[in-house]
FIMARDREN-95972 format. One record per residue (C-alpha): x, y, z; residue number from 0; residue in one letter. Coordinates in steps of 0.25 Angstrom, whole numbers, m for minus. Layout:
<atoms>
{px = X	py = Y	pz = Z	resi = NUM	resn = a} $
...
</atoms>
This chain:
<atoms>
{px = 2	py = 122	pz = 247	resi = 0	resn = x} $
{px = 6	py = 120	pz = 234	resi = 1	resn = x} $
{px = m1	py = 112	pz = 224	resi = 2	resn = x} $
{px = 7	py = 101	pz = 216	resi = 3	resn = x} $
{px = 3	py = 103	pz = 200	resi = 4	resn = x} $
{px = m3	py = 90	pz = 195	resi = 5	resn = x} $
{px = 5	py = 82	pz = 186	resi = 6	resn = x} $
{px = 0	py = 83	pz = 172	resi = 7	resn = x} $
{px = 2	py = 71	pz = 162	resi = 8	resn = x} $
{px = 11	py = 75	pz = 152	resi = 9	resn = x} $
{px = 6	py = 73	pz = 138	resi = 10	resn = x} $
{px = 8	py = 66	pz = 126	resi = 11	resn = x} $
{px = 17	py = 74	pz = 116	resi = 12	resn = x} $
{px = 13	py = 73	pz = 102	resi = 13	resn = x} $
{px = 22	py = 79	pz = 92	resi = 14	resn = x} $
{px = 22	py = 80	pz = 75	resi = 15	resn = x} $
{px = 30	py = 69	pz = 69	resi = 16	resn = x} $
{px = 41	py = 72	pz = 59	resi = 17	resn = x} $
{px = 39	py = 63	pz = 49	resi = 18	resn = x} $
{px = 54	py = 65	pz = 42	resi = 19	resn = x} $
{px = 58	py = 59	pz = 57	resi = 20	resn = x} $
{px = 47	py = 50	pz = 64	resi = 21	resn = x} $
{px = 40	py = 45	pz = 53	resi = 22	resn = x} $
{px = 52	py = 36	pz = 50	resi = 23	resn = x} $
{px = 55	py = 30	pz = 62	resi = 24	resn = x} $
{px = 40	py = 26	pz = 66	resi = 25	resn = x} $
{px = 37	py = 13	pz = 64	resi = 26	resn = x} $
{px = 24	py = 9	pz = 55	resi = 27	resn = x} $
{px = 17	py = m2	pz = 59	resi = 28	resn = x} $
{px = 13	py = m12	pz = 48	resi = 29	resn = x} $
{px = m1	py = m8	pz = 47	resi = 30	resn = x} $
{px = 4	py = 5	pz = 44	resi = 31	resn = x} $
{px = 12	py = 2	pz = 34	resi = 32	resn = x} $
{px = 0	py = m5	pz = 28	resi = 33	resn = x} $
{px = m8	py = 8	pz = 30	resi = 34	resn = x} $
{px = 2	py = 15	pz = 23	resi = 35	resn = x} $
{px = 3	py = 5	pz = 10	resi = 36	resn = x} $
{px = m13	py = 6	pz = 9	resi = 37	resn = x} $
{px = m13	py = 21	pz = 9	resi = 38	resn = x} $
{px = m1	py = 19	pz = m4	resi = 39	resn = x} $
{px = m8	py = 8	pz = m11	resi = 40	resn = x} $
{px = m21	py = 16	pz = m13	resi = 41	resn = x} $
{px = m14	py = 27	pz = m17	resi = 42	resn = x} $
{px = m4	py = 18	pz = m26	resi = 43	resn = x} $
{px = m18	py = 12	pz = m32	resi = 44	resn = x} $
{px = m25	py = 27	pz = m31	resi = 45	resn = x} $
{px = m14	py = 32	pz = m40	resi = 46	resn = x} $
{px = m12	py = 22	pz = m50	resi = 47	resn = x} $
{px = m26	py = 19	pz = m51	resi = 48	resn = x} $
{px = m26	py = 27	pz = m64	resi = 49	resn = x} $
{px = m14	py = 17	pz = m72	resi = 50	resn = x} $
{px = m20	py = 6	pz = m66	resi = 51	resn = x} $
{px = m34	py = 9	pz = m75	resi = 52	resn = x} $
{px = m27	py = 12	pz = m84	resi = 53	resn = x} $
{px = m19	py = m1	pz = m86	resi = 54	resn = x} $
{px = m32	py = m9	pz = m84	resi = 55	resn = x} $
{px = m37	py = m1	pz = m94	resi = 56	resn = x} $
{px = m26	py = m3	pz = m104	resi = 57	resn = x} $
{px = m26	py = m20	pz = m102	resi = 58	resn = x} $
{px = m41	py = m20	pz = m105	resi = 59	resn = x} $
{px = m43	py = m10	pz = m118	resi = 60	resn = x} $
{px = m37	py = m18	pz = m125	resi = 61	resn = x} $
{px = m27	py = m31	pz = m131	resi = 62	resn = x} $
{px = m18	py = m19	pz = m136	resi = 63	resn = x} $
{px = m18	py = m12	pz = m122	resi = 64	resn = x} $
{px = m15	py = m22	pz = m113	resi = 65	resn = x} $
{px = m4	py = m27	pz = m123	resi = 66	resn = x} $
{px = 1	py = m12	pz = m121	resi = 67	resn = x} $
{px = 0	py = m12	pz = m104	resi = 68	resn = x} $
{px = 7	py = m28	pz = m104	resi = 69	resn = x} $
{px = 17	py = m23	pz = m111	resi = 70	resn = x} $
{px = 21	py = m10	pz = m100	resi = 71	resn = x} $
{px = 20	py = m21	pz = m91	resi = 72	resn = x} $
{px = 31	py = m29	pz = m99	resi = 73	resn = x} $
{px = 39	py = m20	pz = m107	resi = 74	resn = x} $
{px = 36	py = m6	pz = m100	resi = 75	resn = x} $
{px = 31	py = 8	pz = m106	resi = 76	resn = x} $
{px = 38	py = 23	pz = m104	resi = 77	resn = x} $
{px = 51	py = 18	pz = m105	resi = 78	resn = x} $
{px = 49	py = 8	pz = m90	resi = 79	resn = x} $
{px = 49	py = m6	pz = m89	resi = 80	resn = x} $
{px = 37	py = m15	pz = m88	resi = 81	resn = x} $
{px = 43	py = m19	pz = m75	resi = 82	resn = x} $
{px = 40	py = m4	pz = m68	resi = 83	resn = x} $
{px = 24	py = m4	pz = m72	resi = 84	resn = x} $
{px = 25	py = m18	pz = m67	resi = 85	resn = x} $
{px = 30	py = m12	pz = m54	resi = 86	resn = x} $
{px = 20	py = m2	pz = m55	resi = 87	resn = x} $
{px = 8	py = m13	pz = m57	resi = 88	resn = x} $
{px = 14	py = m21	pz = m45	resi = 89	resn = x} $
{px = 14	py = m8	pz = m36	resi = 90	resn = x} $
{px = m1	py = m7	pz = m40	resi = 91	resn = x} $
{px = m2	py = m22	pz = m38	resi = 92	resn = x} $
{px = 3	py = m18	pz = m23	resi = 93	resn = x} $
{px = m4	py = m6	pz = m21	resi = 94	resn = x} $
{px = m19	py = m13	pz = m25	resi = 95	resn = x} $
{px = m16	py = m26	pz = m17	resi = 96	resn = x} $
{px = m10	py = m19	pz = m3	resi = 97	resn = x} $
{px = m23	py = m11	pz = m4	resi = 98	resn = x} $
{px = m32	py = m21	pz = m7	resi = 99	resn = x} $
{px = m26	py = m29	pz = 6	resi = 100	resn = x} $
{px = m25	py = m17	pz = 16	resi = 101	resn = x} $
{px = m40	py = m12	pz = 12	resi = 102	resn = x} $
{px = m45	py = m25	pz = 16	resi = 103	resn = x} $
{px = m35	py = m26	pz = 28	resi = 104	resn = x} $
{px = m42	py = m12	pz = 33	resi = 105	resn = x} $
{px = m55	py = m19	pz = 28	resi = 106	resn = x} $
{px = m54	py = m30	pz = 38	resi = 107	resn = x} $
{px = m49	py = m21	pz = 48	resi = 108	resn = x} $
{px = m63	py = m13	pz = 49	resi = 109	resn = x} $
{px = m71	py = m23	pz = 45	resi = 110	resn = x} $
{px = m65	py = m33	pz = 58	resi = 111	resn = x} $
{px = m61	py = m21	pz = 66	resi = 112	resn = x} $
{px = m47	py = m27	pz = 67	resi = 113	resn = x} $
{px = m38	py = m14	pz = 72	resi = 114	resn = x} $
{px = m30	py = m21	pz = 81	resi = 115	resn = x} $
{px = m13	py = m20	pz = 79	resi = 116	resn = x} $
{px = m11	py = m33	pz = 77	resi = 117	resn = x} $
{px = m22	py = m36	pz = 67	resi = 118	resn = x} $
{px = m15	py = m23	pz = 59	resi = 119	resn = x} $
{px = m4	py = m27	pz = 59	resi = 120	resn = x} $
{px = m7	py = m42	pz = 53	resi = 121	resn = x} $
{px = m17	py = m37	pz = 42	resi = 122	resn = x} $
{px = m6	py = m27	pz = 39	resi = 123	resn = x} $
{px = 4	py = m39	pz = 35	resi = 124	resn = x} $
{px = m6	py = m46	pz = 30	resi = 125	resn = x} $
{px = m10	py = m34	pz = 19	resi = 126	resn = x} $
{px = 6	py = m32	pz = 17	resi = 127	resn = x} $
{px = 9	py = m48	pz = 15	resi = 128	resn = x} $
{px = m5	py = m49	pz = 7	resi = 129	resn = x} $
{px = m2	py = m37	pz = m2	resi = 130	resn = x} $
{px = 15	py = m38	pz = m5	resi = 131	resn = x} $
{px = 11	py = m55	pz = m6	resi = 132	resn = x} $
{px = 0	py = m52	pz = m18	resi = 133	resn = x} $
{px = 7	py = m40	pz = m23	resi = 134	resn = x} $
{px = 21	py = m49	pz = m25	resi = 135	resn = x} $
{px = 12	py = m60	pz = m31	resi = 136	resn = x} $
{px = 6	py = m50	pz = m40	resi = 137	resn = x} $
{px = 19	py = m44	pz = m45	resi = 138	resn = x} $
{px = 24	py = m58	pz = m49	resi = 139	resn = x} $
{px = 13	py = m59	pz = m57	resi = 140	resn = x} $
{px = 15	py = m44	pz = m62	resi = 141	resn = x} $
{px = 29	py = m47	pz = m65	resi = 142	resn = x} $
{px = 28	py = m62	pz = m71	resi = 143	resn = x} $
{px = 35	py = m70	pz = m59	resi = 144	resn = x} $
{px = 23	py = m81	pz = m62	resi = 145	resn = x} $
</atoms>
């Protein structure tokens, strides 16, 4: 008599990813891409943390100082216009606010124990509305639209 082998599962294949070619076609989900824009915005605000002391401490030393900072804001310095510090400021703007939102979206998520899909993907938009919303308000007022 012959025995008949068992019949073995097969098993699941895990292989490296290529990041040139799958990386680009996977799809993100928007909790993700929230993720993602927290990690750059503390880095953003981790590396110009040293121009924005600096600026805060040019407006306060003195009348003559702020004069000096107002007018990059204005007229521009280094042979750029005061529209690309303006840029700059607003990206700072950005990076502070979308951090600010998504820290207390990961805030309520721990402190609620909120992990399901669905509530990730609403606080998700809600950080990206919240944070482009007050970041375009912000810039208006940065760039005298009121």
């Amino acid at each position: 008599m012959t025995s008949q082998p068992t019949p073995t599962r097969s098993r699941t294949e895990f292989r490296n990813i290529n990041a040139l070619s799958d990386l680009p076609s996977y799809r993100l989900p928007l909790a993700g891409w929230v993720s993602i824009l927290h990690r750059i915005s503390g880095a953003l605000i981790f590396f110009l943390l040293p121009l924005v002391v600096w600026t805060f401490d040019l407006s306060v030393s003195s009348e003559y100082s702020h004069a000096r900072l107002s007018a990059v804001f204005s007229q521009g310095a280094l042979g750029l216009p005061g529209a690309i510090f303006k840029l700059l400021a607003l990206a700072l703007i950005w990076a502070f606010l979308h951090h600010l939102i998504a820290g207390l979206r990961h805030l309520v998520m721990d402190a609620a124990h909120a992990v399901t899909k669905e509530f990730g993907r609403n606080s998700a938009l809600l950080t990206l509305v919240l944070s482009l919303l007050t970041t375009v308000l912000l810039g208006a007022k940065l760039f005298n639209l009121y």
